[in-house]
DRENRO-305993 format. One record per residue (C-alpha): y, x, z; residue in one letter; residue number from 0. Coordinates in steps of 0.001 Angstrom, whole numbers, plus 500000, padded with zeros to 6 digits. Layout:
BEGIN
<py:Y, px:X, pz:Z, aa:a, i:NUM>
...
//
This chain:
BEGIN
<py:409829, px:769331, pz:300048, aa:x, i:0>
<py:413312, px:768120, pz:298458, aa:x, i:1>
<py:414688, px:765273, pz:299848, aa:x, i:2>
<py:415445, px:764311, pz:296145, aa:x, i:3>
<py:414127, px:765089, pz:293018, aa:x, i:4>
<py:415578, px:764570, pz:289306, aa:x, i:5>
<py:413613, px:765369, pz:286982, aa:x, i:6>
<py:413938, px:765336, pz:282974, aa:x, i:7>
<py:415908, px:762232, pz:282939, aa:x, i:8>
<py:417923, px:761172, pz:280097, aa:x, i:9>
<py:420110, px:757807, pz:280663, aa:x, i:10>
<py:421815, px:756336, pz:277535, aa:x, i:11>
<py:424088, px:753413, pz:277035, aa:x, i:12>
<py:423440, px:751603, pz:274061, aa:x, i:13>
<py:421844, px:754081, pz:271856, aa:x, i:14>
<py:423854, px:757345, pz:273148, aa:x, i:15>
<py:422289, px:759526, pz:275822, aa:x, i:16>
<py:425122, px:760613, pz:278692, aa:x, i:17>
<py:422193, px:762580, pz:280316, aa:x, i:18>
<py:420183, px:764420, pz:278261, aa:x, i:19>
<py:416977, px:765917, pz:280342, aa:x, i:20>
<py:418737, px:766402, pz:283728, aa:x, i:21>
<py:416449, px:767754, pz:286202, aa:x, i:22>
<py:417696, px:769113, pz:290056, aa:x, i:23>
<py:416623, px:769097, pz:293618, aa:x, i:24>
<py:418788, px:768420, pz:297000, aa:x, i:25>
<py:417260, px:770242, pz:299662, aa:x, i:26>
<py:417111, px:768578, pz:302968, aa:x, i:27>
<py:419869, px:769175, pz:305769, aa:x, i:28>
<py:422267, px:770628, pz:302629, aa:x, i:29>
<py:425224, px:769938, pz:300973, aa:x, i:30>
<py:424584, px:769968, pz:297362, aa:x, i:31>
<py:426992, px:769913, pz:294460, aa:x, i:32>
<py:427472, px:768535, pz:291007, aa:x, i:33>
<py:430531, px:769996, pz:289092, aa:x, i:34>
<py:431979, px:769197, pz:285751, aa:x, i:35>
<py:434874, px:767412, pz:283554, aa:x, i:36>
<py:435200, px:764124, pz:283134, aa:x, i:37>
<py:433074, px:762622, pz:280912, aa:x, i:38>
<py:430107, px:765306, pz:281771, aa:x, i:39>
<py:427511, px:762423, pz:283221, aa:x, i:40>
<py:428543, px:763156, pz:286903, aa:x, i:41>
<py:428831, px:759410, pz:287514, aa:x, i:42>
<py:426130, px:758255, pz:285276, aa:x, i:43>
<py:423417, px:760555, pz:287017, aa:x, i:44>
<py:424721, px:758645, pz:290425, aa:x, i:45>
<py:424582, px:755061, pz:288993, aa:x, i:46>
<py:420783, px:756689, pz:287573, aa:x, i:47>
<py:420115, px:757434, pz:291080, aa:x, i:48>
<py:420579, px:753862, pz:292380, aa:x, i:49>
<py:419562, px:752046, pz:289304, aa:x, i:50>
<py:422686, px:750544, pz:288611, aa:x, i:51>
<py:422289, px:751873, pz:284953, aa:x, i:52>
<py:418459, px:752418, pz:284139, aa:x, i:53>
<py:417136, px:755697, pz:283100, aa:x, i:54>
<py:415164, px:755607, pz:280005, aa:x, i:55>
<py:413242, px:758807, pz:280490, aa:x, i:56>
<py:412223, px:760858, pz:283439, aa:x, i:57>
<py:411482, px:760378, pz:287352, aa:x, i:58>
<py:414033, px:760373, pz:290334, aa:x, i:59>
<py:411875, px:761124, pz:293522, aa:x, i:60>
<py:413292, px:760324, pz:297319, aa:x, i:61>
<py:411454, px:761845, pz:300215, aa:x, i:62>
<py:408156, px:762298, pz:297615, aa:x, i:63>
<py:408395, px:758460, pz:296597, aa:x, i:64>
<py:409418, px:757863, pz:292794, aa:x, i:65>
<py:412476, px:755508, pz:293139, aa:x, i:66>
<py:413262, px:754978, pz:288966, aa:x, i:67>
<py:414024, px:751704, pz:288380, aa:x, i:68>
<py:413226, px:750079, pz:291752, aa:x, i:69>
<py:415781, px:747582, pz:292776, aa:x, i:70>
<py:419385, px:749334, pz:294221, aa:x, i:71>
<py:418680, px:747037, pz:297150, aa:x, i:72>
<py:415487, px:748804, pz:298235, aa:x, i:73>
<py:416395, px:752265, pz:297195, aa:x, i:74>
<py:419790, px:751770, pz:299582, aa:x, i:75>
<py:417426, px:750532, pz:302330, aa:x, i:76>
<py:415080, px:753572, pz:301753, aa:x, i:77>
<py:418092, px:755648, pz:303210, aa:x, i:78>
<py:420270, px:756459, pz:299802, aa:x, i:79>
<py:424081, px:755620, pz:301165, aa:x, i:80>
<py:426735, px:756025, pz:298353, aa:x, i:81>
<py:430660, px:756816, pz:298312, aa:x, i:82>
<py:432160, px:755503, pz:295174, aa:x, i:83>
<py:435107, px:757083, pz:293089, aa:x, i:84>
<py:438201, px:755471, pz:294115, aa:x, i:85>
<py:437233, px:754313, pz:297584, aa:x, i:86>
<py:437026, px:750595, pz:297188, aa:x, i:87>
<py:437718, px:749159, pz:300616, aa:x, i:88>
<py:438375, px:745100, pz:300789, aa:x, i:89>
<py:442415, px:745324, pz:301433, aa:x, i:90>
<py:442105, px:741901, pz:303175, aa:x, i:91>
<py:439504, px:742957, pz:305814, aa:x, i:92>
<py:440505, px:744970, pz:308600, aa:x, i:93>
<py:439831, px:748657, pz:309029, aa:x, i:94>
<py:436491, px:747886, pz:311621, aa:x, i:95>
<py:435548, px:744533, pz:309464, aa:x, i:96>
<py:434668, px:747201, pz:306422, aa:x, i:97>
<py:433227, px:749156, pz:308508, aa:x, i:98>
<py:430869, px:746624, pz:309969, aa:x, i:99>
<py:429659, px:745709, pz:306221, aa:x, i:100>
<py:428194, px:748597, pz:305890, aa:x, i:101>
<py:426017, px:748242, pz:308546, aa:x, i:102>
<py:425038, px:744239, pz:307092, aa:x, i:103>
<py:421497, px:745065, pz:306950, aa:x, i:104>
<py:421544, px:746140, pz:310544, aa:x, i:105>
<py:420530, px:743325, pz:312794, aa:x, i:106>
<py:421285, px:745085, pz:316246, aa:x, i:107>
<py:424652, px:744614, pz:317510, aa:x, i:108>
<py:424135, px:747283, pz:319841, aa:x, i:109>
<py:423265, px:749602, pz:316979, aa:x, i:110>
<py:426137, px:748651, pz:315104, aa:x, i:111>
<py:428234, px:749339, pz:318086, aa:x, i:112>
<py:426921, px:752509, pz:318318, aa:x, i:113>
<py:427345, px:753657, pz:314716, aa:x, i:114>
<py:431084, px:752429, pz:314817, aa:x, i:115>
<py:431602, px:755114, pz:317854, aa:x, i:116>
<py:430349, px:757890, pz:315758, aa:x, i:117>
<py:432611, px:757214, pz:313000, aa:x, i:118>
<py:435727, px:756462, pz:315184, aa:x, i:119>
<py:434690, px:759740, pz:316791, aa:x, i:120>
<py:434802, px:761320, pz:313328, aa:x, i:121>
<py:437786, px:759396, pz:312510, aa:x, i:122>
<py:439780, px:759054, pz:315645, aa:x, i:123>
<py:442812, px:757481, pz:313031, aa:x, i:124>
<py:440737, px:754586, pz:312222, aa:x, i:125>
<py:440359, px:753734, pz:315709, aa:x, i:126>
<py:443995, px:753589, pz:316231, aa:x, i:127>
<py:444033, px:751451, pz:313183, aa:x, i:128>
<py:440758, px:748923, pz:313779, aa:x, i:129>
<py:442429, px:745814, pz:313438, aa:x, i:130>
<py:444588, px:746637, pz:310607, aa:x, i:131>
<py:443997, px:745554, pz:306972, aa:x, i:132>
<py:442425, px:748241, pz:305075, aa:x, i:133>
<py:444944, px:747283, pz:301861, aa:x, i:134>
<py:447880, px:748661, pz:304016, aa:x, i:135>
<py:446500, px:752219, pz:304759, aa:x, i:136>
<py:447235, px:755002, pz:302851, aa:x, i:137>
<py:445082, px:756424, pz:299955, aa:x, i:138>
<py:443898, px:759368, pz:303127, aa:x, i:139>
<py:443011, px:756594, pz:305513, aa:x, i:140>
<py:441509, px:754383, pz:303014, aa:x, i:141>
<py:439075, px:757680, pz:301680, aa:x, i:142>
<py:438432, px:757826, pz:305658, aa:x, i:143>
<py:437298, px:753978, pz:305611, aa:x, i:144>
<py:434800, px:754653, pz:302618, aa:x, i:145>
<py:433566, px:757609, pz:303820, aa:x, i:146>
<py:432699, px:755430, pz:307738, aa:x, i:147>
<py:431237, px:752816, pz:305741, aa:x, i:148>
<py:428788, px:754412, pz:304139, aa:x, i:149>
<py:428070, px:756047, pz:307262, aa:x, i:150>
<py:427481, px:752865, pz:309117, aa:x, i:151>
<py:423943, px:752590, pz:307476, aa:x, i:152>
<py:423268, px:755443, pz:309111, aa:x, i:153>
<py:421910, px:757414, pz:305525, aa:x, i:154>
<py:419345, px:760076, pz:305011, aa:x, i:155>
<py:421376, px:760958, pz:301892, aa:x, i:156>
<py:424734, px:760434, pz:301398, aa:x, i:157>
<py:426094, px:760302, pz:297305, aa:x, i:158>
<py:429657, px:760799, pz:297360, aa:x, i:159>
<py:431793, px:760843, pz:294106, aa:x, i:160>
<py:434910, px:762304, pz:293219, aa:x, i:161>
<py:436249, px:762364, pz:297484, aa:x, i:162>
<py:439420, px:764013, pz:296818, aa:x, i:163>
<py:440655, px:762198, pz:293952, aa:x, i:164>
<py:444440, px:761024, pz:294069, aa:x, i:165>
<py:444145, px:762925, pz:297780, aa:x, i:166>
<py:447392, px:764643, pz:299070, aa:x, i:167>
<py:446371, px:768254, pz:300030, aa:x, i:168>
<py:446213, px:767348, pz:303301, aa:x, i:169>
<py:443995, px:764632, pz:303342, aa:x, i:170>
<py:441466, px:766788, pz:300507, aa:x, i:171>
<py:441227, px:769039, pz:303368, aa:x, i:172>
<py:440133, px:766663, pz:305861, aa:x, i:173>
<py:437621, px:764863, pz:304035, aa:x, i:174>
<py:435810, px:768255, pz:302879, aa:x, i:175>
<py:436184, px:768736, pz:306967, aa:x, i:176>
<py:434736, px:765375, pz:307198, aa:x, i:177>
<py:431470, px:766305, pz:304879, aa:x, i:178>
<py:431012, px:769565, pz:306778, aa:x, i:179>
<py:430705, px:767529, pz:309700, aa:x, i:180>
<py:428122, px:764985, pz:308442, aa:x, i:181>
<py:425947, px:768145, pz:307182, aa:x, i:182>
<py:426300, px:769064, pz:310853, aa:x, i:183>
<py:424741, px:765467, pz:311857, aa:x, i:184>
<py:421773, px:765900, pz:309743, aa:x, i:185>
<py:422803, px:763751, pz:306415, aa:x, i:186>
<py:421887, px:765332, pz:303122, aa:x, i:187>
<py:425086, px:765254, pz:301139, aa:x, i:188>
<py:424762, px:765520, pz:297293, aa:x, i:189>
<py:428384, px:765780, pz:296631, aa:x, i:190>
<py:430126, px:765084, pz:292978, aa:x, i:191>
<py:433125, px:766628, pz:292459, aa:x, i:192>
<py:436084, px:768315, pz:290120, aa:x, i:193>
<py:437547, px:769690, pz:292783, aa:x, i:194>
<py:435286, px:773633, pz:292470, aa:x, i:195>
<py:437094, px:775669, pz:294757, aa:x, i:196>
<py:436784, px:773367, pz:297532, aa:x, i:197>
<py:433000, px:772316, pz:296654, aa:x, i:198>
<py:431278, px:775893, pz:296633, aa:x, i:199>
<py:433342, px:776767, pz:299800, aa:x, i:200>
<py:431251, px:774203, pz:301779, aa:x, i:201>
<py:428144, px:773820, pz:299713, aa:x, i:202>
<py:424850, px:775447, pz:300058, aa:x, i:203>
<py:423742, px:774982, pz:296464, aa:x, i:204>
<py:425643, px:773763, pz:293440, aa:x, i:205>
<py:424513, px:772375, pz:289642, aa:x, i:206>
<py:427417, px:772343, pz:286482, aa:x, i:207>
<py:427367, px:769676, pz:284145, aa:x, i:208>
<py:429046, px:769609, pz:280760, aa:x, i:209>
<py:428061, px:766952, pz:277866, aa:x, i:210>
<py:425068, px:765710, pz:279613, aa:x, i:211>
<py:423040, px:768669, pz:280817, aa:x, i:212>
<py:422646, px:771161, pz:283373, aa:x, i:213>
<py:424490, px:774518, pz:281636, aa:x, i:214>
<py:424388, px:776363, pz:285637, aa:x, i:215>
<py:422946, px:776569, pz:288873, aa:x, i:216>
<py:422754, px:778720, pz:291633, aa:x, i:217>
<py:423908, px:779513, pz:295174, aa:x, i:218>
<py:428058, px:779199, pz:296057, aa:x, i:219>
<py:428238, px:782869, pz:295601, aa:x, i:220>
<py:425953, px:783077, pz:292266, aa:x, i:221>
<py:427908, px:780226, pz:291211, aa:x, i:222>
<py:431535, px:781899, pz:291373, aa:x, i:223>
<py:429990, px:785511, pz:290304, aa:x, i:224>
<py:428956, px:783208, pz:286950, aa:x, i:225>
<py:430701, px:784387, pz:283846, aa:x, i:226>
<py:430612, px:780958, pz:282482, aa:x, i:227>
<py:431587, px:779155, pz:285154, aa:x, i:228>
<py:434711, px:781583, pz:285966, aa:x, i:229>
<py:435928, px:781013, pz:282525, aa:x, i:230>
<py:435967, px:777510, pz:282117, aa:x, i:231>
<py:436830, px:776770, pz:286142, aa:x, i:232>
<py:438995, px:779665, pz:287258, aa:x, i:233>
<py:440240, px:780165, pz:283842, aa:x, i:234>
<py:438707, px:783835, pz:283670, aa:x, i:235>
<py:437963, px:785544, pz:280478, aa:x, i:236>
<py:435167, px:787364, pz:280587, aa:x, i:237>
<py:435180, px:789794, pz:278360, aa:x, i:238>
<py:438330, px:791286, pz:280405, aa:x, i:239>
<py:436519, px:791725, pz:283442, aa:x, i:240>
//
């Protein structure tokens, strides 16, 4: 059974639709991608997922439980963990005091302990840099703080959105690194990016969206053999090949 299920949903603000009959899976124990340009729906189908903008059509399922519309609260307690664009840490908390708040609905210190060794062991910079305010990392170290955080409640799926964006080279590396890793922990990652090259080379299964709706899908290697997505993504013409 998929670990989550979209299907036919259409989201709209105001009177527009930004999804327009959406439907995918994320197979358990995978790392699944959504590709497209800016403005395809990529974000909206997150902020679907966790009800921060309401779908007005269709179902979202989550471990065979319809989740539409229930309250982001409950649907982030149900084991849905989410890594926002831009990385939002709280500059005048330290590095370990935004780690901690992801973990607020944890009432075991002992558990929270625990969680904050398996991201320092993931993230052996941010123990070096616990008691430092998060607002005087770098853009890297502060995509390293999101990233713990939303490992801190200890997810059955993590959503992550746009990771390497405004990342040096270096640090886009490492956090792809970093999601191979959680993969090999046992967190579903359904994993929104721009970045293709770097997405299908770690993902088992991948979705393109452009204008709303689902124009591909398929397998990494299906994926890059598509004619479509070659052209407008590895800026291939077809017709010469």
């Amino acid at each position: 059974m998929a670990q989550l299920t979209i299907e036919n949903v259409y989201t709209a603000y105001d009177r527009a639709d930004v999804l327009s009959g959406i439907s995918l899976t994320v197979e358990p124990g995978t790392i699944t991608c959504l590709m497209g340009s800016n403005g395809s729906g990529k974000t909206t189908l997150i902020r679907s997922i966790l009800a921060l903008t309401l779908p007005r059509q269709g179902r979202i399922i989550f471990d065979g439980i319809d989740i539409t519309g229930v309250p982001t609260h409950r649907i982030i307690n149900a084991g849905i963990a989410c890594i926002p664009e831009g990385r939002k840490v709280f500059p005048k908390l330290t590095v370990e005091e935004n780690l901690e708040l992801g973990a607020f609905t944890e009432k075991s210190q002992k558990v929270v302990r625990q969680r904050l060794a398996n991201v320092y062991k993931i993230f052996p910079r941010l123990l070096e840099r616990r008691t430092q305010r998060a607002g005087l990392m770098s853009g890297g170290e502060q995509a390293m703080i999101s990233i713990g955080r939303g490992m801190m409640c200890a997810p059955k799926l993590l959503l992550i959105d746009e990771p390497s964006l405004g990342l040096s080279p270096h640090f886009v590396s490492e956090c792809f690194r970093v999601i191979q890793l959680i993969k090999k922990q046992g967190v579903t990652v359904f994993l929104v990016e721009q970045n293709v090259h770097q997405s299908l080379d770690i993902s088992d299964y991948g979705y393109v969206l452009s204008q709303g709706r689902v124009v591909a899908a398929g397998t990494n290697s299906e994926l890059i053999s598509n004619p479509e997505v070659r052209q407008a993504y590895f800026g291939e013409n077809p017709s010469s090949r």
